[in-house]
Every structure is written in C-alpha cells, then in structure tokens.
C-alpha positions in Angstrom: 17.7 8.1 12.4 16.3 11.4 13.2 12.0 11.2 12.1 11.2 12.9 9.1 7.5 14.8 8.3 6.3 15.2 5.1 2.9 17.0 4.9 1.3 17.0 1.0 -1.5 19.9 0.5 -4.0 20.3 -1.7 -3.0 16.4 -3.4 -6.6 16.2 -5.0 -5.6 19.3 -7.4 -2.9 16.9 -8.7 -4.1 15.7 -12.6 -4.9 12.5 -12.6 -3.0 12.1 -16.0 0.1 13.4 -14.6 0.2 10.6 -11.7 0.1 8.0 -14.0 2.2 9.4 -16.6 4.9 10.1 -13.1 4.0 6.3 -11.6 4.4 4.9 -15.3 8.0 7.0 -15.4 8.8 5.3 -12.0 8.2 1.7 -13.2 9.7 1.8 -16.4 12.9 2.9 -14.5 12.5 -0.2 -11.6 12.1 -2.9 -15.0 15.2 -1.6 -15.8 17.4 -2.2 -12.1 15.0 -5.1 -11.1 16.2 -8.4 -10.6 14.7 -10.9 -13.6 12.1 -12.6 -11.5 10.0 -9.3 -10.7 10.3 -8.0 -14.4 6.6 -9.9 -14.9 5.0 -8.3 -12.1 6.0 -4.7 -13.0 5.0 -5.4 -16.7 1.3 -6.3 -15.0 1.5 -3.3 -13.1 2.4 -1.5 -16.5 -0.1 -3.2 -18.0 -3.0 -2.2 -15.5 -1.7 1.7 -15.7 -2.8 1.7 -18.7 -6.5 1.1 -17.6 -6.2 3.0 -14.9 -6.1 0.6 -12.5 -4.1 -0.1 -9.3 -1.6 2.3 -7.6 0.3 5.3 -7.8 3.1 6.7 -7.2 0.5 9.2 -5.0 -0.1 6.1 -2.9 2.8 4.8 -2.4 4.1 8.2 -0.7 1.1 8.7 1.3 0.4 5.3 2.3 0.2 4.9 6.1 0.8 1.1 5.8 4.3 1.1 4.4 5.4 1.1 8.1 8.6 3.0 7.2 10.1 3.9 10.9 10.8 7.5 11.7 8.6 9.2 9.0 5.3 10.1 9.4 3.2 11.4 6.0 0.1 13.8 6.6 -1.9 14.8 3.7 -4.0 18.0 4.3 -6.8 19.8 2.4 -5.2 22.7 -0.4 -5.5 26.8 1.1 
C-alpha cells in the first residue's frame, strides 16, 4: 500500500451546521447497509446529533487515533 497524506486547511471556517447536516447524511446512509445489531447504536448517535453532541464526520477524518496504516492526516491553520 503506498502512504497517503491528506492535509485539511483552514477546518475551523467549516459551519458547524453543515458538519452535522454532512455526519447526519453519513449515518443515515450506514443504518441503511449496517448489519441489524448496530442499527440501535447509530440511531443514538442520530439521536445525540440532534443535540449537538458527540462526533463528526470532521473527527472521524482527522482523528489521529483511528490507527489507519499508511495515511497520515495533518490539519493546518487557513491562508
């Protein structure tokens, strides 16, 4: 597998509204291909969304601790 770099700039510019309206988007789809025993927990991550509460799809793409081999994720301050 040849490494992969992603490098996000300027993420703090992203609306928060339009994070959770993506990560809702993202889970909505997963209910749908997910085996029947993880249907409740991604209807309590719905659920908590909507409170604003939990993660998003921002930090599950720029989370260092998802130990995925080869790719590295830097996150940088906007020009």
């Amino acid at each position: 597998m040849t490494p992969s770099r992603f490098v996000f700039t300027n993420v703090a510019s992203l609306s928060r509204d339009a994070v959770r309206s993506a990560t809702e988007l993202e889970l909505r789809a997963k209910l749908k291909r997910c085996h029947p025993s993880n249907v409740p927990h991604l209807e309590q991550q719905l659920e908590l969304l909507r409170y604003g509460i939990g993660d998003t799809l921002l930090n599950w793409i720029i989370d260092p601790t998802l130990g995925l081999d080869g790719v590295k994720v830097v996150v940088r301050a906007g020009v």
